[in-house]
Each structure stands twice: as C-alpha cells, then as structure tokens.
C-alpha positions as a LaTeX table, in Angstrom:
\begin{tabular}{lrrr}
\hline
Residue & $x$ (\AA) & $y$ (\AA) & $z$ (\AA) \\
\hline
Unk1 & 29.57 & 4.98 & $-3.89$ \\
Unk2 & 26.70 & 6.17 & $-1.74$ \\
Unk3 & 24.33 & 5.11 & $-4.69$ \\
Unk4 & 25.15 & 1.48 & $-4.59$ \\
Unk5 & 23.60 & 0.24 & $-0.89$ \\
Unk6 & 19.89 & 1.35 & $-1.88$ \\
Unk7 & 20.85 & $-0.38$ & $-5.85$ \\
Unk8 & 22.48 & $-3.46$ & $-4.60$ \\
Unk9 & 19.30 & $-3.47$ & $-1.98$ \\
Unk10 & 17.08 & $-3.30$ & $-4.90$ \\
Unk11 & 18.77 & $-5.78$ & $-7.03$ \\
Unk12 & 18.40 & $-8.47$ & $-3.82$ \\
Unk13 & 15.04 & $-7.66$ & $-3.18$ \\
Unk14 & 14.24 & $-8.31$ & $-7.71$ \\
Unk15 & 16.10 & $-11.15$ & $-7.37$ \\
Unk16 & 14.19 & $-12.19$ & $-4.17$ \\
Unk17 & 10.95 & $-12.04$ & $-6.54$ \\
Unk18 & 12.49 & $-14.53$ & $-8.63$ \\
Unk19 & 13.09 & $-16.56$ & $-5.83$ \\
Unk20 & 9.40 & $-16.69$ & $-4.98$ \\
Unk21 & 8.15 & $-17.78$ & $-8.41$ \\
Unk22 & 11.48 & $-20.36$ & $-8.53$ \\
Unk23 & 9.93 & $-21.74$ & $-4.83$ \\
Unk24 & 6.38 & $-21.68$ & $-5.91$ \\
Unk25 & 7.68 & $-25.38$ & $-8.04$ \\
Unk26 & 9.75 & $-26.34$ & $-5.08$ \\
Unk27 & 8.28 & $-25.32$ & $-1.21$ \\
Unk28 & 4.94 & $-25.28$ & 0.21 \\
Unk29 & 4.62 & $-21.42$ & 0.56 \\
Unk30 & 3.61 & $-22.24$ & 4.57 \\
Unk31 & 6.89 & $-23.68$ & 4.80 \\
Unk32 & 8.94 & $-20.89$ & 3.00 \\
Unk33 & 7.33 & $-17.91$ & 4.95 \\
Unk34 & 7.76 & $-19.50$ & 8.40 \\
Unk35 & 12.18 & $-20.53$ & 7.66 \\
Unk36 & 12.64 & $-17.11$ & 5.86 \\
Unk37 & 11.91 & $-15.34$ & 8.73 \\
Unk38 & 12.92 & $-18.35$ & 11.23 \\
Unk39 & 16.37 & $-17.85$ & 9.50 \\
Unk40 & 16.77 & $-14.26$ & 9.43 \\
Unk41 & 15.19 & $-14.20$ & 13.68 \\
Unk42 & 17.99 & $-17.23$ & 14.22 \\
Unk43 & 20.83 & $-14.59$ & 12.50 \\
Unk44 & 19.40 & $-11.38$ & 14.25 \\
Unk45 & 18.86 & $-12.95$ & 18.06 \\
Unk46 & 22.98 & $-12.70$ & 19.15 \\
Unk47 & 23.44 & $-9.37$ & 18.28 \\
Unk48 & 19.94 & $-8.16$ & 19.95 \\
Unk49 & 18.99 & $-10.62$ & 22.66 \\
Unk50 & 20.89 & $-8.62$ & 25.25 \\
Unk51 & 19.35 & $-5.46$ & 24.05 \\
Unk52 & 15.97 & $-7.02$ & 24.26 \\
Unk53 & 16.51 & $-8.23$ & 27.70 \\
Unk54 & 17.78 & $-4.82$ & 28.71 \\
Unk55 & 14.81 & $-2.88$ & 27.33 \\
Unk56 & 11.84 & $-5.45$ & 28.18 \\
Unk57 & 10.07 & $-2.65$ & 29.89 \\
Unk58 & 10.25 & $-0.25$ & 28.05 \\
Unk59 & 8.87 & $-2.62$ & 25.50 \\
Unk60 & 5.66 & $-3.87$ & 26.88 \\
Unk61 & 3.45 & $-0.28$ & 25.91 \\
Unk62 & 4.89 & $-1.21$ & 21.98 \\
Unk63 & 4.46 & $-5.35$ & 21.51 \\
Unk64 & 0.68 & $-4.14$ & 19.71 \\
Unk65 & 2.30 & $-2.07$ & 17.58 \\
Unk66 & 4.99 & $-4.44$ & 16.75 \\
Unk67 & 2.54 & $-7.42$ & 16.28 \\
Unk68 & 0.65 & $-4.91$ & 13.93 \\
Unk69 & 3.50 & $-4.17$ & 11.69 \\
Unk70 & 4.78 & $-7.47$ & 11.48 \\
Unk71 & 1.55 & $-8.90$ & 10.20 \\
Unk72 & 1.34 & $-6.64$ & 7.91 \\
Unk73 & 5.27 & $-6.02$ & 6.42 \\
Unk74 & 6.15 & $-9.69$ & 7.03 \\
Unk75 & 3.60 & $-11.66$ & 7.44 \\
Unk76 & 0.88 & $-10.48$ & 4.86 \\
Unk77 & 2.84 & $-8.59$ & 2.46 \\
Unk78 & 5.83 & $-11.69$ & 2.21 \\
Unk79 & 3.22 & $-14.37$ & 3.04 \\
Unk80 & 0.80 & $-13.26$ & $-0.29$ \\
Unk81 & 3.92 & $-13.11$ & $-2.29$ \\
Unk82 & 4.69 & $-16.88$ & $-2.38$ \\
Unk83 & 0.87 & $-17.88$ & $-2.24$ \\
Unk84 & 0.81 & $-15.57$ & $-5.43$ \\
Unk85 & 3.49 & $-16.82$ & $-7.39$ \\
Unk86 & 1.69 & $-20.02$ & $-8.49$ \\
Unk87 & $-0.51$ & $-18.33$ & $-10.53$ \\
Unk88 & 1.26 & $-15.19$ & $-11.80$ \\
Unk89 & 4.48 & $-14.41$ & $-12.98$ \\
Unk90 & 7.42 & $-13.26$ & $-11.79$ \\
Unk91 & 7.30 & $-9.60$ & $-14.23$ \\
Unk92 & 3.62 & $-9.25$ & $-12.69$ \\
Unk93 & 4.75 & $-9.57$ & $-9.13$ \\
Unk94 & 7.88 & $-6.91$ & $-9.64$ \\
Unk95 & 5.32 & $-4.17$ & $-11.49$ \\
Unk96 & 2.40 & $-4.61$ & $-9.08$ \\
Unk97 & 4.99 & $-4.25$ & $-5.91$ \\
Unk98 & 6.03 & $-0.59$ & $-7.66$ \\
Unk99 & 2.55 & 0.79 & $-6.85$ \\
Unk100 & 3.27 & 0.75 & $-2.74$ \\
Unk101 & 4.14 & 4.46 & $-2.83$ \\
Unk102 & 0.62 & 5.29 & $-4.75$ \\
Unk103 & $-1.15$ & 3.00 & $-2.70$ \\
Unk104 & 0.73 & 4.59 & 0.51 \\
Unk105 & $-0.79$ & 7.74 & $-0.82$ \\
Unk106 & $-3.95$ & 6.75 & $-1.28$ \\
Unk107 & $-4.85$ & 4.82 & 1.91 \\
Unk108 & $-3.02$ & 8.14 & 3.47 \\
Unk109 & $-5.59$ & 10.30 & 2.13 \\
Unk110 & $-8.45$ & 8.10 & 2.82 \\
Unk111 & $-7.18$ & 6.90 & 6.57 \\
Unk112 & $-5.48$ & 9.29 & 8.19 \\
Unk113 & $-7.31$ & 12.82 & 5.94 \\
Unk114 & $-3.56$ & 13.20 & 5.07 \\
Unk115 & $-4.30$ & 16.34 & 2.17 \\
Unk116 & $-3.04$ & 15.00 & $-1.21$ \\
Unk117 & $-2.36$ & 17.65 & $-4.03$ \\
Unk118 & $-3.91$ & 17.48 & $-7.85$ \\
Unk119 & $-0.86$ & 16.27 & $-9.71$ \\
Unk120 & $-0.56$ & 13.64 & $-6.50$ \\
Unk121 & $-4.02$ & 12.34 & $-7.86$ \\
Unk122 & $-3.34$ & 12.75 & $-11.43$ \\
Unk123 & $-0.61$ & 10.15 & $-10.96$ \\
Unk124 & $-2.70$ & 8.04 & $-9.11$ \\
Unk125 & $-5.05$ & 7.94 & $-12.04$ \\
Unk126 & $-2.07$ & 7.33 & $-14.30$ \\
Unk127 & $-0.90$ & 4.07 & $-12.64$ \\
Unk128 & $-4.37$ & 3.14 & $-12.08$ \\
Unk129 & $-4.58$ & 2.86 & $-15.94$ \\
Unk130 & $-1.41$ & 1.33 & $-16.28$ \\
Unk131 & $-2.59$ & $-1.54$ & $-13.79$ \\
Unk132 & $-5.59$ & $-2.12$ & $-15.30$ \\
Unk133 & $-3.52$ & $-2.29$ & $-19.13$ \\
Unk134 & $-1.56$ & $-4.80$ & $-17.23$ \\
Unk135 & $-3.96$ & $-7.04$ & $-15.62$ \\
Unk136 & $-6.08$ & $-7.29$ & $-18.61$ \\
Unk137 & $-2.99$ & $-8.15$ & $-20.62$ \\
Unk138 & $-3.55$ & $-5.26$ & $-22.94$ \\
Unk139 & $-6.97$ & $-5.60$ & $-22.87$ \\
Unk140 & $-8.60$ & $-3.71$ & $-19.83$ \\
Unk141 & $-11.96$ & $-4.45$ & $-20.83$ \\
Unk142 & $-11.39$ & $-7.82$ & $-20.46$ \\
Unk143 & $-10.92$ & $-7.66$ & $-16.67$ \\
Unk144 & $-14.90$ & $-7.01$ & $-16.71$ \\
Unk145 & $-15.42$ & $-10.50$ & $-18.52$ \\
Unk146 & $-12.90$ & $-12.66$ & $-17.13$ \\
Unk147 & $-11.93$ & $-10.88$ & $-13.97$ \\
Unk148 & $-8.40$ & $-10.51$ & $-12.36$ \\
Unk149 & $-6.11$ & $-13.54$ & $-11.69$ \\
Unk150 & $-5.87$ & $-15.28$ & $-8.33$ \\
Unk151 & $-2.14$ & $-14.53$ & $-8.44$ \\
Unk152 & $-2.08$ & $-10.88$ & $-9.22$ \\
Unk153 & $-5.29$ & $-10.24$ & $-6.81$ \\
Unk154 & $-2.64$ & $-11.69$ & $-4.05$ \\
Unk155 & $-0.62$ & $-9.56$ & $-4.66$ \\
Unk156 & $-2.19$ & $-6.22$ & $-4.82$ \\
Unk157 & $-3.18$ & $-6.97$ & $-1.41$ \\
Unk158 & 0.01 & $-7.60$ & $-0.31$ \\
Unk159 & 1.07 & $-4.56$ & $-1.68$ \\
Unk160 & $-1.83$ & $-2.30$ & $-0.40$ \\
Unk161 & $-0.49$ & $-4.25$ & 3.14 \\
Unk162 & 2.78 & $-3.33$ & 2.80 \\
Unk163 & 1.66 & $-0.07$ & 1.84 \\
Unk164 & $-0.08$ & 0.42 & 5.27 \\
Unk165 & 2.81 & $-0.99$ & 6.85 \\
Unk166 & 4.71 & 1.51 & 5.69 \\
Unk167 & 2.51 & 3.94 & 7.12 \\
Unk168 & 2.02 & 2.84 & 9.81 \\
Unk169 & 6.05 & 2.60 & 10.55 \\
Unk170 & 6.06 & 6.21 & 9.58 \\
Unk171 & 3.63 & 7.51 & 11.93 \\
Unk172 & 4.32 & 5.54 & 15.01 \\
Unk173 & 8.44 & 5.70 & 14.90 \\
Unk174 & 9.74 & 3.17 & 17.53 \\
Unk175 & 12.75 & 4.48 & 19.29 \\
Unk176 & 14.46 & 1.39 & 19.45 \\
Unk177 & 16.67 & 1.75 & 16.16 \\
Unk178 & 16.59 & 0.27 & 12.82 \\
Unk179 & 17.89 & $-3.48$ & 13.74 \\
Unk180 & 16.40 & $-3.89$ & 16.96 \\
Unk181 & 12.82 & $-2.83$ & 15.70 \\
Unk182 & 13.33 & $-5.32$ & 12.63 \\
Unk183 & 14.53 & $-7.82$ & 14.73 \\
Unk184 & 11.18 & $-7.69$ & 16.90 \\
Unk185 & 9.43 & $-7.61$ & 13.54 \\
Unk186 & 11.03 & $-11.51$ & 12.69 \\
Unk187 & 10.68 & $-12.68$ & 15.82 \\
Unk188 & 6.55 & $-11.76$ & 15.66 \\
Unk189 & 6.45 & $-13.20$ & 12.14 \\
Unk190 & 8.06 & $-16.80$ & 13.47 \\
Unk191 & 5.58 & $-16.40$ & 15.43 \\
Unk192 & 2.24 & $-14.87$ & 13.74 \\
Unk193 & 3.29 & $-17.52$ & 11.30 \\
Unk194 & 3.51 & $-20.71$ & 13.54 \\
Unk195 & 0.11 & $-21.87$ & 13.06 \\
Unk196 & $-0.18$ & $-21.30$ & 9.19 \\
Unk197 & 2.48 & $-24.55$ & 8.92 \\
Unk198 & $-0.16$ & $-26.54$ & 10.20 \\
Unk199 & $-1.86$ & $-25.56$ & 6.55 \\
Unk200 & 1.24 & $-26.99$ & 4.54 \\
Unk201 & 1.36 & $-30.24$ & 2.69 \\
Unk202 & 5.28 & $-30.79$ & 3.14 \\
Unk203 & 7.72 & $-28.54$ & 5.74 \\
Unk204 & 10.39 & $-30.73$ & 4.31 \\
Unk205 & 13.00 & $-28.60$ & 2.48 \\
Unk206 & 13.93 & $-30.27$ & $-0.86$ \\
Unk207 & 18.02 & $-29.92$ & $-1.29$ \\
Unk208 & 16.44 & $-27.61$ & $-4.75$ \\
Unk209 & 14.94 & $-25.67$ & $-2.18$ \\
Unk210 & 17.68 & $-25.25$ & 0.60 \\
Unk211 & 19.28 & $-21.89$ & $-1.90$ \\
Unk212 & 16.04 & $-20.87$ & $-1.87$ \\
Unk213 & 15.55 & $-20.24$ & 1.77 \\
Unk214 & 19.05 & $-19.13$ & 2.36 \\
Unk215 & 18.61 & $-16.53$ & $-0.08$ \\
Unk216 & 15.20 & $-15.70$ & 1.50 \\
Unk217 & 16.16 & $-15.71$ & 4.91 \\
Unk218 & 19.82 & $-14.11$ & 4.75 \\
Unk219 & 20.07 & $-12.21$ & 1.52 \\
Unk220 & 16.32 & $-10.40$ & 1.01 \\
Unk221 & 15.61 & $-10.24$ & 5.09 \\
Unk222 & 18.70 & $-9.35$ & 6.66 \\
Unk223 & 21.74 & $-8.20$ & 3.89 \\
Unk224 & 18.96 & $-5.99$ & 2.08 \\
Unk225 & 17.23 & $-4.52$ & 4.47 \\
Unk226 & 21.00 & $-3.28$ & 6.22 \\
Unk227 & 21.99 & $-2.06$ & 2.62 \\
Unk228 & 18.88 & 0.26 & 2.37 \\
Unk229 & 19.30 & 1.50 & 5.65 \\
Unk230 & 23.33 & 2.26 & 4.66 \\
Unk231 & 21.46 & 4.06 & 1.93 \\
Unk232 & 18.79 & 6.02 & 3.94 \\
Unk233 & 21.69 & 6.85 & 5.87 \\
Unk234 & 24.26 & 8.16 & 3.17 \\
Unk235 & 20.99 & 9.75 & 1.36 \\
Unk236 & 18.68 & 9.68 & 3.00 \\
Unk237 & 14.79 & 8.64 & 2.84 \\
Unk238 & 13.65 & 10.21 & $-0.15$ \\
Unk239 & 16.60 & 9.93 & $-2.16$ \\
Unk240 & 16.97 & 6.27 & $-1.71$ \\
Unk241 & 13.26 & 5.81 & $-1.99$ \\
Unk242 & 13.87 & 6.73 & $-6.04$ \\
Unk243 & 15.69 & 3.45 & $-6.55$ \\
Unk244 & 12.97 & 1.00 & $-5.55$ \\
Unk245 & 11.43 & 2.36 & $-8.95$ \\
Unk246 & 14.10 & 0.17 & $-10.55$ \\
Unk247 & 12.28 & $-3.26$ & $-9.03$ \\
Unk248 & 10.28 & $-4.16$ & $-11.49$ \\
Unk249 & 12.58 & $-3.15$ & $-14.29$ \\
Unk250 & 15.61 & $-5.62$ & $-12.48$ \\
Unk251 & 12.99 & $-7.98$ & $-11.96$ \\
Unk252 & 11.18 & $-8.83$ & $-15.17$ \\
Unk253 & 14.81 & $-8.52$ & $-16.77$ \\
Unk254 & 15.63 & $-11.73$ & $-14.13$ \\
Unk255 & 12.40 & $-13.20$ & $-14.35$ \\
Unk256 & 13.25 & $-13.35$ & $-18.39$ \\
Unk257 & 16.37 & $-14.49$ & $-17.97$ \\
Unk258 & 16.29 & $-16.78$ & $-14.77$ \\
Unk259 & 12.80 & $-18.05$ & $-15.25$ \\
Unk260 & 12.57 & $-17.56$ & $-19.08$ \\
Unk261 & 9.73 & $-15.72$ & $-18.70$ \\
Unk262 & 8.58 & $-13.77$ & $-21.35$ \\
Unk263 & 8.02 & $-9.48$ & $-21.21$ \\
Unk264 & 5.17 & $-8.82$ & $-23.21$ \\
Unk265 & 4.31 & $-5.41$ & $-24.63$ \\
Unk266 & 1.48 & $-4.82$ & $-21.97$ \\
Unk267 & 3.92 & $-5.22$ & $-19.66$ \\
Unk268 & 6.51 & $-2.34$ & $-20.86$ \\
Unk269 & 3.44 & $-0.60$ & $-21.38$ \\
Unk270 & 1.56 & $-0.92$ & $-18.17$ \\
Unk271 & 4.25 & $-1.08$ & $-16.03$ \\
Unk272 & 5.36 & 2.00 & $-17.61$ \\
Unk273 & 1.74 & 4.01 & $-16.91$ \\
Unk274 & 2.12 & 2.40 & $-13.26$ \\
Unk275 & 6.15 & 4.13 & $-12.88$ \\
Unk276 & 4.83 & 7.62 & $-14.36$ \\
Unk277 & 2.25 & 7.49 & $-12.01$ \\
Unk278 & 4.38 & 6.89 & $-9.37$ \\
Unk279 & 6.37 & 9.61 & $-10.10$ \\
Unk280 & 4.12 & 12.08 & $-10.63$ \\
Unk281 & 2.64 & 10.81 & $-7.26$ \\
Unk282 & 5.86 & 11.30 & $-5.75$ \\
Unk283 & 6.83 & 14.96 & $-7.08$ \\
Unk284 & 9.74 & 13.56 & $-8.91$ \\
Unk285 & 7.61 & 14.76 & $-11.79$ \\
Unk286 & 6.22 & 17.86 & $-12.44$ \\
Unk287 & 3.50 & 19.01 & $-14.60$ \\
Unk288 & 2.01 & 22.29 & $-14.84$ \\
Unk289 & $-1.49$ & 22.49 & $-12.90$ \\
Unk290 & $-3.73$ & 24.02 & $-16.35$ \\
Unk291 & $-2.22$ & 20.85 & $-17.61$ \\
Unk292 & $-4.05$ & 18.46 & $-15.74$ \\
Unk293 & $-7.07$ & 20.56 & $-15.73$ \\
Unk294 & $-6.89$ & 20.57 & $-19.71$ \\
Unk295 & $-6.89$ & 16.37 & $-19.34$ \\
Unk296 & $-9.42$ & 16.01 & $-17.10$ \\
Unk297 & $-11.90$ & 17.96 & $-18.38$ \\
Unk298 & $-11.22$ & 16.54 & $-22.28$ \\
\hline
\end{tabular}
C-alpha cells in the first residue's frame, strides 16, 4: 500500500509531461507557468498563511534561499518545460527529466568536491551515451552536423536546474516542514514569474486550456508533491526515489497514447543507456570494480 503514494506521484507528474506538450498547441507558456503556480499558491495560502504570519521572523535570514530554490525548482526547471515542448516531444521530455539524479551527481562532484566512486562515474558515462543515442535519433554523430534541438537543449537545462535544486534543498534543509517550505516556494514563483507575462502573446485561457491548468496547478503542484512526501514518509527518501525511474517509461507510454506520439527504437534504446546509468549511478546496480577497469581500458 506504501508503494502506491511515490507510483501514483509518478504517474501525475508523466501525465503532467503530457500536459505540457498538449498546452504547447493551446497556452502561451508565460501564461501557463505564472496560473500553475498562481493556482497551486491560491490552494496552499489558507492552510499556511497563519503559519507564515506566525514565523515571519524567523523567516527573514531564509527568503535568499527560498528565492534561490524557487527559481530554480519552479521557475527554471517548470518554466523550460513548456518553452520546450514546442519543439520536442513529449517521450524526449520524460527520458531527458530521468537524468536529474546523474546530473545531481555530477554538479555534486564538481560544486561542492562531494567524492564520487568509479562505478558512480561509470554510470555517468553510460547515460551520457544513452543521451547522446537519443538526441541524435540513433545517430550520435549527427549531433556534430546538425546540432541538438531547441526543445531538448531546454530541457537539459531544466533538468541540470532542477538537479541543483535538488541539491541545494538537500544541503540547506529549511526547518519549516515539507508544506510550508513548498508553499514559500509558489508564492516566490507567482512572483519570480510576474514579469515574464509581460513576454506572452495571449494570458487568456482558452476553455481547451482551462483542464490544462487545473491539472497543472492542483494535480502535478500540490496532489503530487503530498503523495511523494506520503511516500518519503512510509519509505523513505531513497526507497521512493527508485520510482521516479518509472517517468519516462509512464510517460512516452501516455505521450503514445494521449498525444499519438510515436516511440522510436532510439528511444527504448537511449532511454534505456540513460536508466542503467542512472542506476549504476545510484548503487541500485552493482558491478564488480576489475569490471569497469576491463571497459575502460578496451
């Protein structure tokens, strides 16, 4: 039972992918990004305005931090997404998400001189090959002629963004609790997010487009992120952790059915390279170090 708040989270959070490709025909992405998160802060603000109120204080030496994260989890990483989705598809969006953990690692290593292990590496390497199998559409060579696409560019930054985020949420721990600091989060991101609506051609919401947002702003921002913290929780971090590997697998199965997109063979293929990776990365893996020695030096 414990199992199925971090897989329902998941199986929002695929579906939420879908909803950014779906909005990309629909909503100016200005407009989406500022009523997801206008939604979610307008949901959030009766059960934590009175703790806000009461803690004020306490919360002036944290409103950097808090701006910091939000531009980066909710502003950047969510932001990206729906600039991204008008020129990638749904399946790439879902696979390139899935490398947060590596990237996690890697800025880890690079930032913060956090010490990263052989096999860690070796599965950094692996997903690196699997993303470049997938952005060349089976042809990595071809990324040298013809470059990477707008869309999935977008979104690897996102992801190396959210990856920080992550981080950065890790390291700094605000002792406020689990709603309250995500409810500071929206409420930065309404407003980080202000000014960027001046950009849009429309803020109208088309009645196609009024699902959309609800789903965005109740479903992925607010019933998600409560069902993965159930999950952390009843399992806690690294257990639930596991299931976000599902994403892109719920996703391009979605994005094929919802969307009608189509899975290609680079994409099993790639976005399988870019899993292993992942869980070699993550120890869920493990291969035997005169293994990796053997490979590298072949």
């Amino acid at each position: 039972m414990a199992m199925l708040f971090p897989l329902l989270a998941v199986l929002i959070w695929a579906a939420n992918t879908v909803v950014s490709k779906a909005a990309a025909q629909v909503l100016d992405p200005a407009a989406i990004s500022f009523y997801r998160w206008l939604l979610a802060a307008l949901i959030l603000t009766p059960f934590c305005l009175r703790p806000l109120w009461r803690l004020r204080h306490e919360l002036r030496p944290w409103l950097g931090k808090f701006l910091l994260l939000s531009a980066l989890g909710m502003v950047m990483f969510q932001c990206l997404a729906y600039y991204a989705a008008y020129s990638t598809s749904a399946t790439n969006m879902g696979v390139i998400t899935a490398l947060v953990p590596l990237l996690g690692l890697v800025l880890n290593a690079l930032a913060f001189r956090q010490p990263v292990g052989g096999q860690a590496w070796f599965g950094v390497a692996v997903s690196l090959a699997g993303v470049l199998y997938l952005l060349g559409h089976g042809n990595p060579l071809g990324l040298i002629a013809n470059g990477i696409n707008h869309g999935d560019a977008l979104m690897l930054s996102g992801a190396a963004a959210y990856a920080l985020y992550g981080i950065l949420l890790r390291r700094w721990a605000p002792p406020f609790g689990a709603w309250f600091n995500l409810y500071l989060q929206v409420g930065m991101a309404v407003l980080l997010l202000a000014p960027l609506t001046a950009t849009a051609d429309s803020m109208a919401i088309p009645a196609r487009g009024i699902g959309l947002v609800l789903f965005a702003g109740i479903g992925s921002s607010v019933l998600a992120a409560y069902l993965w913290m159930r999950g952390i929780q009843r399992l806690g971090s690294e257990r639930t952790a596991i299931f976000m590997n599902l994403l892109p697998l719920f996703t391009a199965l979605m994005a094929s059915v919802m969307l009608g997109e189509t899975i290609h063979s680079y994409h099993w293929l790639g976005g399988g390279l870019i899993l292993l990776g992942v869980a070699l990365g993550q120890g869920m893996l493990r291969v035997k170090p005169g293994l990796i020695l053997s490979i590298v030096n072949k």
